[in-house]
VOGU-3710 file (C-alpha; in Angstrom, 3 decimals, decimal comma):
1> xxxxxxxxxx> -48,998/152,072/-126,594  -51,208/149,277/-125,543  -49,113/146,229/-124,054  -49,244/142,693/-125,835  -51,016/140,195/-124,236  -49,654/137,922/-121,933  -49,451/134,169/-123,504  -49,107/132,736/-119,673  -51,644/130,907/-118,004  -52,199/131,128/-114,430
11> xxxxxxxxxx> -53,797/128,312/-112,644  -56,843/130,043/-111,320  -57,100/130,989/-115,314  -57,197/126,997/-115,991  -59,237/126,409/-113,397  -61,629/128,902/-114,398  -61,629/127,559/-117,480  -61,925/123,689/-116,842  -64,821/124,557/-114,648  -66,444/126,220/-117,715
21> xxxxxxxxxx> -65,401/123,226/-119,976  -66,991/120,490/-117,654  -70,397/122,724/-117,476  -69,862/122,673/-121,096  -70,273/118,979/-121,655  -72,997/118,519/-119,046  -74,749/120,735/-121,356  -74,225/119,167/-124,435  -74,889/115,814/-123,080  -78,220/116,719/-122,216
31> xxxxxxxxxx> -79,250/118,448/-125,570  -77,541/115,165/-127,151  -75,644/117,489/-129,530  -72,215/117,991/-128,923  -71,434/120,915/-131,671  -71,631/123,793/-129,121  -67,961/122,824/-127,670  -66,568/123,727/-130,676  -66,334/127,479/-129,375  -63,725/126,743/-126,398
41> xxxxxxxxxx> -61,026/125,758/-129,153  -59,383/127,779/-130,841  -59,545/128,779/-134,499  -56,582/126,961/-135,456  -56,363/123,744/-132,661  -56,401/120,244/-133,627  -57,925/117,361/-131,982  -57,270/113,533/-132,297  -57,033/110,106/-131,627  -56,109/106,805/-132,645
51> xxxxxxxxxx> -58,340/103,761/-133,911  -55,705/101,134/-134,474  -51,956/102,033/-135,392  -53,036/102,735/-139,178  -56,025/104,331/-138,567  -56,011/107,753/-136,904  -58,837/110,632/-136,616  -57,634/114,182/-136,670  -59,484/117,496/-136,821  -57,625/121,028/-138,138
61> xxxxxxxxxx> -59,119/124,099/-137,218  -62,595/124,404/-135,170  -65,089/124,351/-138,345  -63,311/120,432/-139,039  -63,639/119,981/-134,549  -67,422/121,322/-135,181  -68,356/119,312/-138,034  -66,260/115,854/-137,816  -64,750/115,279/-134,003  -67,990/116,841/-131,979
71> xxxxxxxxxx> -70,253/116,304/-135,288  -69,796/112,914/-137,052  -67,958/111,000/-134,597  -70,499/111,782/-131,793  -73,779/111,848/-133,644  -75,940/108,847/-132,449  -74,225/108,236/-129,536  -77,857/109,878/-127,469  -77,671/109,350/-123,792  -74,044/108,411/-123,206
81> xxxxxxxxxx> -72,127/110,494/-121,062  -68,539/111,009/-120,376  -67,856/111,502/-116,511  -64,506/113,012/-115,959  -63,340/111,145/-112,492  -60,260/112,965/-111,795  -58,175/115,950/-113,455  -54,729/116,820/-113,233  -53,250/120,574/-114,110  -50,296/121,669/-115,106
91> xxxxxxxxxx> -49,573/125,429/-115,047  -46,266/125,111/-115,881  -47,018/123,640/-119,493  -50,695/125,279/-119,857  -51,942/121,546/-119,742  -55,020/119,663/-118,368  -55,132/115,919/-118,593  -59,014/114,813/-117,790  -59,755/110,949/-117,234  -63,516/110,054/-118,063
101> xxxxxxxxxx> -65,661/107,627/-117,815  -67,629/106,233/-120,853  -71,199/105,432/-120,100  -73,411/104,165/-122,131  -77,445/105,299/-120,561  -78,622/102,363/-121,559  -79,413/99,258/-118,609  -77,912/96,030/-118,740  -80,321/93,834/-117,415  -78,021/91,131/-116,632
111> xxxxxxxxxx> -76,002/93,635/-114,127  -78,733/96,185/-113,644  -76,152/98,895/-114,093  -75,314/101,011/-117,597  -73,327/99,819/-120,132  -69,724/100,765/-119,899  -66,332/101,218/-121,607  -63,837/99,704/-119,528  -60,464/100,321/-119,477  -58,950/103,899/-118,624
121> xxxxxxxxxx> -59,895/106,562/-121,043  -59,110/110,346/-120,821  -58,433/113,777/-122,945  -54,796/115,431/-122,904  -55,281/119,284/-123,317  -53,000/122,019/-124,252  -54,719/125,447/-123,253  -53,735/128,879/-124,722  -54,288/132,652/-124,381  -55,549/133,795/-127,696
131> xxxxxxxxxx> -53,550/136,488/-128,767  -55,211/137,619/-132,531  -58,692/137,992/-134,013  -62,276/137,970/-132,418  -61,085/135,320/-129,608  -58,419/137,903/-128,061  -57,309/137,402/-124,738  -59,623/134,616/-124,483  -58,255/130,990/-123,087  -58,921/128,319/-125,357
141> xxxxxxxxxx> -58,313/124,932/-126,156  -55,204/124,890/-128,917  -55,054/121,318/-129,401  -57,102/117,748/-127,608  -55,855/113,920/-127,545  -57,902/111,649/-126,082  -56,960/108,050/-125,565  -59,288/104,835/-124,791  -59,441/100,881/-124,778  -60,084/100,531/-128,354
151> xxxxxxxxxx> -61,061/96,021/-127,579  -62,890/97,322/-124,886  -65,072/99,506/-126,685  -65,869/97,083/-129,134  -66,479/94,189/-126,541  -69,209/96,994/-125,107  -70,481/97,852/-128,547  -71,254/94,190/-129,477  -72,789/93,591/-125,638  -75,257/96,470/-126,561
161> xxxxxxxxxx> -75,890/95,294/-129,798  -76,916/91,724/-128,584  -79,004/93,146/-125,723  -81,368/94,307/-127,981  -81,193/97,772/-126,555  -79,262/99,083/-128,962  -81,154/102,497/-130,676  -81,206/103,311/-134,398  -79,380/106,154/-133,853  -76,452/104,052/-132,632
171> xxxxxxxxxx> -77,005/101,368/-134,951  -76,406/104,306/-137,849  -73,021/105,738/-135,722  -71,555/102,162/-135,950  -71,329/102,488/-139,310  -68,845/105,500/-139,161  -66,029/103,595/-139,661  -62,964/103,509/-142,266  -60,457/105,950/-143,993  -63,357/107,007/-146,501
181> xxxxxxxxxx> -65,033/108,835/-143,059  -64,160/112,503/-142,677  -60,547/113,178/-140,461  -59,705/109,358/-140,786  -56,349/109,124/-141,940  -53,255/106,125/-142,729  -50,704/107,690/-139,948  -48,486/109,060/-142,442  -51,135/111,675/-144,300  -52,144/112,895/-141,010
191> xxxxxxxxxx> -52,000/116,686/-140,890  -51,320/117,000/-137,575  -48,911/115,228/-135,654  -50,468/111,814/-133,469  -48,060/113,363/-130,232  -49,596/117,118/-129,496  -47,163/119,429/-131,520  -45,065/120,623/-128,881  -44,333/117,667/-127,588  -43,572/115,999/-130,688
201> xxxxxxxxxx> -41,293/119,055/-131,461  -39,210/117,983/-128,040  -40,347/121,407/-125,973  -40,915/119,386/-122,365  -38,902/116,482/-122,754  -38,389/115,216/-119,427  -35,658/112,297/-120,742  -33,443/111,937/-123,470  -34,210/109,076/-126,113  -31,887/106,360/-125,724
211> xxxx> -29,716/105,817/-128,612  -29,455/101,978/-129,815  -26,833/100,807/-132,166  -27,117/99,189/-134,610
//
């Protein structure tokens, strides 16, 4: 009787993994198309993000991460790069939290250094041990939230724009915007939850809400 598959994660296992995942996006950076990350998730993982508090983006399932969250919302955006600057593992939880940097490639000539997106931006993974299907036994991404400085990006966005520098390419990606834009949702259609599911469902809570009275 062959035994079931262990759903535990040890740490060289995430680190093994991570290593592959940075690799990953060097790669795709360079080729300037970010679709081939879509094979560390896993079939079923979700990946999201907020624009502004009615606005969300959310991804079901890796053909939807392919297409719309490594597809659509990247397209255009040629020559930026995303430098993770530090990483923090938890083995305990099978998560990665990854802070990046957003850069743009292109030169501002007033500072002689690349365009930027300040603020503090980063991707909150939950990793799992596929257990069913083609992927078995594999490790792979089961769901992604990534946070950034929403004014910040737009302050960059408009300093590019008046530069002059600004590509056609990115000029096009700009205009991705609004609920009519495939995985932008009002918060309450999304159909995944804005908190990673197991956190939202309470399964590390590390302090008990406070109740307030009414």
């Amino acid at each position: 009787m062959t035994e079931p598959l262990s759903t535990s994660l040890s740490r060289a296992e995430i680190e093994e993994f991570w290593s592959g995942w940075l690799q990953g996006n060097r790669d795709v950076e360079a080729s300037g198309d970010w679709r081939p990350l879509a094979e560390f998730y896993a079939e079923d993982a979700t990946y999201g993000w907020m624009y502004h508090p009615d606005e969300h983006f959310m991804a079901v399932g890796r053909e939807q991460i392919r297409d719309w969250a490594i597809g659509i919302e990247m397209d255009g955006l040629d020559g930026w790069h995303y430098d993770y600057v530090c990483t923090m593992i938890d083995e305990t939880k099978s998560m990665v939290l990854g802070f990046w940097k957003q850069r743009a490639g292109i030169i501002d000539d007033k500072t002689g250094k690349e365009f930027e997106i300040l603020g503090i931006g980063g991707s909150w993974f939950g990793l799992k041990r596929v257990t069913e299907g083609e992927d078995s036994g594999l490790v792979k991404i089961d769901w992604q939230r990534d946070w950034f400085d929403l004014p910040s990006t737009g302050h960059t966005f408009m300093e590019i724009l008046k530069s002059g520098k600004a590509p056609d390419t990115l000029m096009k990606r700009l205009e991705v915007t609004g609920h009519g834009v495939p995985g932008h949702y009002h918060y309450d259609e999304m159909p995944s939850t804005l908190w990673p599911p197991p956190v939202e469902r309470g399964d590390h809570l590390a302090q008990a809400p406070v109740e307030v009275s009414q």
